[in-house]
Every structure is written in structure tokens, then in C-alpha cells.
N, C-alpha and C positions, 0 to 999 in steps of 0.2 A: 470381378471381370466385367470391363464395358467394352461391348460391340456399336461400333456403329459407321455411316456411312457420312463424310463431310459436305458432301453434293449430290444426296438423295435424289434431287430434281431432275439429275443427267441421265436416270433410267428412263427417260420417254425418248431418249433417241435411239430404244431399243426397238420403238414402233415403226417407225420411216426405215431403218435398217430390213426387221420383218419384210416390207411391205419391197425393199429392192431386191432381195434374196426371190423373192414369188415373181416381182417382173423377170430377173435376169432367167428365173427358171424360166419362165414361160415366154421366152425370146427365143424365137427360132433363128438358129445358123444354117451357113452353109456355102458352098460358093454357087451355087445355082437356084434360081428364084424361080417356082413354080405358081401355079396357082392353088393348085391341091395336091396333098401328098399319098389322098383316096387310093389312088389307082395303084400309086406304090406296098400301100397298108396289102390290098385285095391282093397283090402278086406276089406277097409275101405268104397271103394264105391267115392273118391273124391280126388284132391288134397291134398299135404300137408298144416295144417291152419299155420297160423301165431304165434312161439313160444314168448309167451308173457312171460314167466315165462325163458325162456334164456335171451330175450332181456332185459328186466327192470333192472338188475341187473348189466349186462355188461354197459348200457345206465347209469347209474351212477358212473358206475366205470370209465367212459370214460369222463365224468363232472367232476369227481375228478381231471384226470388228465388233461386236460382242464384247469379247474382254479388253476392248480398249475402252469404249464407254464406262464399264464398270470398273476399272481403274481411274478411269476420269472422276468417279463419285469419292475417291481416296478413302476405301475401306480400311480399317483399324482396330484393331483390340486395345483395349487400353485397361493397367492392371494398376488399381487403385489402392495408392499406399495412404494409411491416415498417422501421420505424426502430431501427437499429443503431448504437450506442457503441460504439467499442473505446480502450482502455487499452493501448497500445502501452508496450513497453521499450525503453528505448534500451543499445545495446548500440556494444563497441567490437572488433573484431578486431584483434589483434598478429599478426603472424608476419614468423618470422623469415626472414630472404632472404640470411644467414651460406652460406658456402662449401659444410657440407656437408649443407645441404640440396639439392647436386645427387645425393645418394646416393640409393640403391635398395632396399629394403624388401623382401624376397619372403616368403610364408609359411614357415615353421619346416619344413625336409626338401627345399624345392627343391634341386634338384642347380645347380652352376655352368652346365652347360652351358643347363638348364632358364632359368637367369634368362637368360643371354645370348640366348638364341633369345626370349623373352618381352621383353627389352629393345627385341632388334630390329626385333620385329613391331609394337611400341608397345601392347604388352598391358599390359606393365609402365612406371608413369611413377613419376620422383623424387620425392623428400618432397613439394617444394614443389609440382609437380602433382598429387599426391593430395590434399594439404594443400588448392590454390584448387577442385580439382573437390566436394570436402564443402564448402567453406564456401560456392561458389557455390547448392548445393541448399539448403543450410540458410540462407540469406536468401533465396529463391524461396521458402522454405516459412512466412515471415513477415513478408507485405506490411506489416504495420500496424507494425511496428517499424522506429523509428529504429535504423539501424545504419551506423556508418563504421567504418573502417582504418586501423589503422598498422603499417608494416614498420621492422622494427629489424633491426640488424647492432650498430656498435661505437655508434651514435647511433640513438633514434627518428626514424621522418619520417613527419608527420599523410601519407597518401595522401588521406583523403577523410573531412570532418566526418560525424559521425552524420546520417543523413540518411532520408527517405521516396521520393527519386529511385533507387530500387536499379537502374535500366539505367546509371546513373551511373558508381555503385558497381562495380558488376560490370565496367563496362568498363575504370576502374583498375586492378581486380583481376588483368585479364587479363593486363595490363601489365607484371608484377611479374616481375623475374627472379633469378637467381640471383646473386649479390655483387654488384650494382650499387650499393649505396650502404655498400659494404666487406666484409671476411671476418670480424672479432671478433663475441661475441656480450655484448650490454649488456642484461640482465635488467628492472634498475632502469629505465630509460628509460624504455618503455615502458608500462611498470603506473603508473607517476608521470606522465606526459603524458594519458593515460587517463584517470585519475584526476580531473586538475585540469580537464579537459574534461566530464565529467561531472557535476564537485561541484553545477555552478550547472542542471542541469538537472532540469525541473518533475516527469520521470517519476518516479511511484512507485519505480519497478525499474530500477535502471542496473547491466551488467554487461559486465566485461572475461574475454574468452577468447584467452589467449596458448597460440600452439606455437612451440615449439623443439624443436631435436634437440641444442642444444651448451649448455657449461656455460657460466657467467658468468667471462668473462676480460677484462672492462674494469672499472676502477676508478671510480667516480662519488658524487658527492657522501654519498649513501645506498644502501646497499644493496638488494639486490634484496626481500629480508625487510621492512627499513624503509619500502619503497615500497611492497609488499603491506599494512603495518600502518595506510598513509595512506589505502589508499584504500580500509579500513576506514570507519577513523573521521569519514571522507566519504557515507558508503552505498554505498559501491561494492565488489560483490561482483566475487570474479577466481576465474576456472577455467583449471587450466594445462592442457596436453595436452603431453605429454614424447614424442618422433615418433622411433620405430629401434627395431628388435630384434635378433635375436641369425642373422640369416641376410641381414646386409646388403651391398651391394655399392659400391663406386666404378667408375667408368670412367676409367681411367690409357692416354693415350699415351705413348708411349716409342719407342725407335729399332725395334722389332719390330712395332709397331701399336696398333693399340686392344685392353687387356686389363681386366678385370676384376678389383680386387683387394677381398679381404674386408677389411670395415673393423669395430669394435667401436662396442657403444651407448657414445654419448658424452655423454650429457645427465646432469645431477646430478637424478637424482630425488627424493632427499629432499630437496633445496630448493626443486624445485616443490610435493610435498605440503605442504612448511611453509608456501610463500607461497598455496596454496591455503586450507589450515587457518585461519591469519591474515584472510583474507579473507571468511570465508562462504560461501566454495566448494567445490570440489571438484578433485581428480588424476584425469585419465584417461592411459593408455598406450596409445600408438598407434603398434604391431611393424610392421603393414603397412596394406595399403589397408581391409582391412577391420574393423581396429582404428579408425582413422580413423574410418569410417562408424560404427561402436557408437558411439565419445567424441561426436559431434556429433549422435545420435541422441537420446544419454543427458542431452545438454544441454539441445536441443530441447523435450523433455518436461518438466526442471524449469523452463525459465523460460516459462512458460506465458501470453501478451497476455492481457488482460480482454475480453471482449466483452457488452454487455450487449444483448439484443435484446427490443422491444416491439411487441406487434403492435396495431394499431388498424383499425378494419372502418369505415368508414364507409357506414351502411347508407342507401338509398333505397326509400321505402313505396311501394309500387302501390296502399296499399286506397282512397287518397280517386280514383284515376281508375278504379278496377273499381265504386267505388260510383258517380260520377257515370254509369257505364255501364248499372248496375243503373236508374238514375232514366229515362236514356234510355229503356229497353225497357218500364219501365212507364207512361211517358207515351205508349210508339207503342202497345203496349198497350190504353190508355184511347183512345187516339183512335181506332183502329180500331174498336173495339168500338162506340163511337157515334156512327161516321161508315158507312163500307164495310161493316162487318162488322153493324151495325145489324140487328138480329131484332123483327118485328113479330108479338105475339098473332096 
């Protein structure tokens, strides 16, 4: 709600007004000119009383003009509407759900014993848990974009079309486990299913963000490169995230128990940078959870929704009922004067 007045400046001829309302009062009438009215005052016995029947009538006439001035400043309320566009992206998530993204991530200098105990406590979660906790944030952090999912292993599987229901989304997301639709990892699939999903869609900006932790060991029509150059030449931009660093773990049972064994980065990184390059994108590395967090931060910020915002006031005048007001007070004005208020020679 905005108040305000469009000629603020016109309240100083509320002074000069003031200033005739105290002349007219202190104007004496009458039809006979004296020199002093002393003698009259003393033969009354008392002060002069208080002319009520001068005043009431000037006292209205002074209200009229009063709220004629303040309708001259054309006071208004005005109740401000905001109409919003946004230009949403449609976007695709890959990730992979291969075997060893049940592995463990710790920062660079954790001791064994440190991830074991950080394992246990559930401080520490696998790829694929750090992996769904960022991309769960980073689609809460962009309602207006369409985004779906798909999880690859030796084959892609659409989990959920690009979409604006993200409780949807998110709740497939949860779903997702670790080898459930097998252990190999198929590169191509993915960015080519993405792809041809995308091509036909209206958004300006369409984009594929694939993670993996393992190399490309399925064989398929086109290469992993060749599918990143399709979905090019589609508009479809692809950001890989290549997920393990150099202090990672497995959890191995064995006839002794549950042990920890150190495992090596296994992802081909420069065939993620190429099928990034290829695409208009971008490589990020993500060693542990908080690599993860920077690659999805760093995402976030280039692909940026449109929003356009307008704002419109639609305003409502007060000056024609402060002036209907004004006419009121000088017609009770005029009528007292010549009725009640009536002064005779």
C-alpha cells in the first residue's frame, strides 16, 4: 500500500488561509462606528462573551478552504501489484548408480581409523549420498525450472521427465540405490537419452549435469564423445562432475568382519573434460562432500532462470470526495450565516 500526496508543496497555503480566518475574526462589524465599545462592555456589567454565531460560520468557511487546498495536493493510495515472468531452464540430471558409487570420499589426510568412526556415526555418506543430498538442494534452489532424472549403470533409465512438480522429483530421487539397475558404467546412454529429450523442448536453455565415479566400460552404438557432440548440435549443453579423490574407501565383508579397504580414483577424467568441452560446458571434480557442494554451487550460478519483474500501482484519487467535502462545509457555512448565525444592524 502506497500513500502519498502529488503536490505536497500546496500545503503552505494552509498558512495565508490560517492567517485570514484570525483577520476576519478580529474584524469588527456592525452598522454603527464607534470609537470605543468600553462603555458598552461596563453597561453590560462584564467582559465581552464569546461570538459564537461570527465564529461557526467563518469556522466553516475556513474548512472549506482547507480541504480545497488539500485536494489541490491530489492525495492517493495506491495498491501495488508485482507481475512476475520467469524464463525457466530445463534441465536433466544423470547419475550414476554403478557399484562403486557405494564408496566413501573423506577429505585428503583423514586417518583410517577417522573415516571408520565418521562412517559409523553416519557423518560420513557414499558418493551416491552426497551426490542425492547436493542435487536435492540444488533443485530446492530452483523452483521455476524444469528439471528431471536419469540414472545409468550399463543402460540409461528416464526416472522422472523434466518437470515443475520437484516433490515429485525429489521423492524418486530418494529412491535411488546403489546397483539396482546393474554394476557397468555406460557414459553414452545417458547424455544421448538427455539429449533427444531435450531437443524438442521450447526452453531457451537446456542442460545436462552428469556424475560418475567410473570409466566408460560398456560398448554402445556411439561413443560417450559422440553423444556429448549430439547433444551439441541439439543446444544441449552437458556439465560432467567426475566424483572420488585420492583418500577413498570401500566397505568389504569378509570371514573377519566388516573392514575398510582403500580404493583408487577410477573415473577417466579427460574424457569427461572432452565430452564437457564438446558440449558447451564445463568439468568439475568432486574428491569429497565438499567438492560436490562447490561443482553444484558453480553450476547453480552459470545457469542462471530469467525473471522479469513489473511493477504496476494502481492508484485511487481522494481529491473529488475532500472536495465534495469542501462544498459541504461551505454550504453549512452559508446557511448558518443566514439562518442561526444571522446578525442584525
Amino acid at each position: 500500500m502506497i500513500n502519498t500526496l502529488q503536490h505536497p508543496y500546496l500545503l503552505f497555503l494552509l498558512l495565508p488561509l490560517l492567517l485570514l480566518f484570525f483577520a476576519a475574526w478580529k474584524r469588527r462589524g456592525g452598522a454603527v462606528q464607534v470609537s470605543s465599545v468600553r462603555p458598552f462592555r461596563e453597561a453590560e456589567g462584564g467582559k465581552e462573551k464569546f461570538n459564537v454565531r461570527k465564529f461557526l460560520p467563518l469556522f466553516f468557511y475556513t474548512l472549506c478552504g482547507a480541504f480545497l487546498i488539500f485536494g489541490m495536493t491530489q492525495p492517493r493510495e495506491g495498491l501495488e501489484e508485482i507481475r512476475r515472468r520467469t524464463e525457466g531452464i530445463d534441465i536433466i540430471i544423470a547419475i550414476d548408480l554403478s557399484g562403486s558409487m557405494a564408496v566413501y570420499d573423506a577429505p585428503s589426510g583423514t586417518s583410517e581409523s577417522a573415516v571408520a568412526s565418521s562412517i559409523s556415526s553416519g557423518r560420513l555418506k557414499n558418493r551416491l549420498e552426497t551426490a542425492k543430498e547436493e542435487i536435492r538442494s540444488f533443485i530446492e534452489a530452483r523452483p521455476n525450472d524444469r528439471i528431471g532424472l536419469i540414472a545409468f549403470a550399463p543402460q540409461p533409465y528416464a526416472v522422472c521427465p523434466p518437470t515443475l512438480d520437484h516433490a515429485f522429483l525429489l521423492t524418486h530421487l530418494d529412491e535411488l540405490k546403489v546397483g539396482m539397475i546393474g554394476d557397468r558404467t555406460g557414459l553414452a546412454g545417458p547424455v544421448a537419452s538427455a539429449a533427444q529429450r531435450l531437443k524438442d523442448s521450447d526452453s531457451k536453455r537446456r542442460i545436462v549435469v552428469l556424475f560418475t565415479d567410473g570409466v566408460n566400460n560398456v560398448q554402445a552404438k556411439v561413443t560417450p564423445l559422440q553423444a556429448a557432440k549430439l547433444a551439441d548440435s541439439v543446444g544441449v549443453t552437458v556439465y560432467t562432475v567426475g566424483i572420488g579423490g585420492d583418500n577413498s574407501y570401500a566397505v568389504q565383508q569378509d570371514l573377519f568382519g566388516t573392514r575398510l579397504a582403500r580404493v583408487q580414483q577410477p573415473f577417466d577424467e579427460d574424457l569427461l573434460k572432452e565430452m564437457a568441452d564438446s558440449a558447451g560446458g564445463k568439468y568439475y571434480h568432486a574428491a569429497d562432500a565438499k567438492g560436490m557442494k562447490n561443482a553444484m554451487k558453480e553450476i547453480d550460478k552459470l545457469e542462471k532462470t530469467s525473471v522479469e519483474q513489473t511493477v504496476i500501482v494502481n492508484w485511487k484519487e481522494f481529491y473529488p470526495v475532500i472536495t465534495l467535502l469542501a462544498v459541504v462545509f461551505l454550504l453549512a457555512g452559508f446557511f448558518l450565516e443566514h439562518t442561526f448565525c444571522l446578525r442584525l444592524p
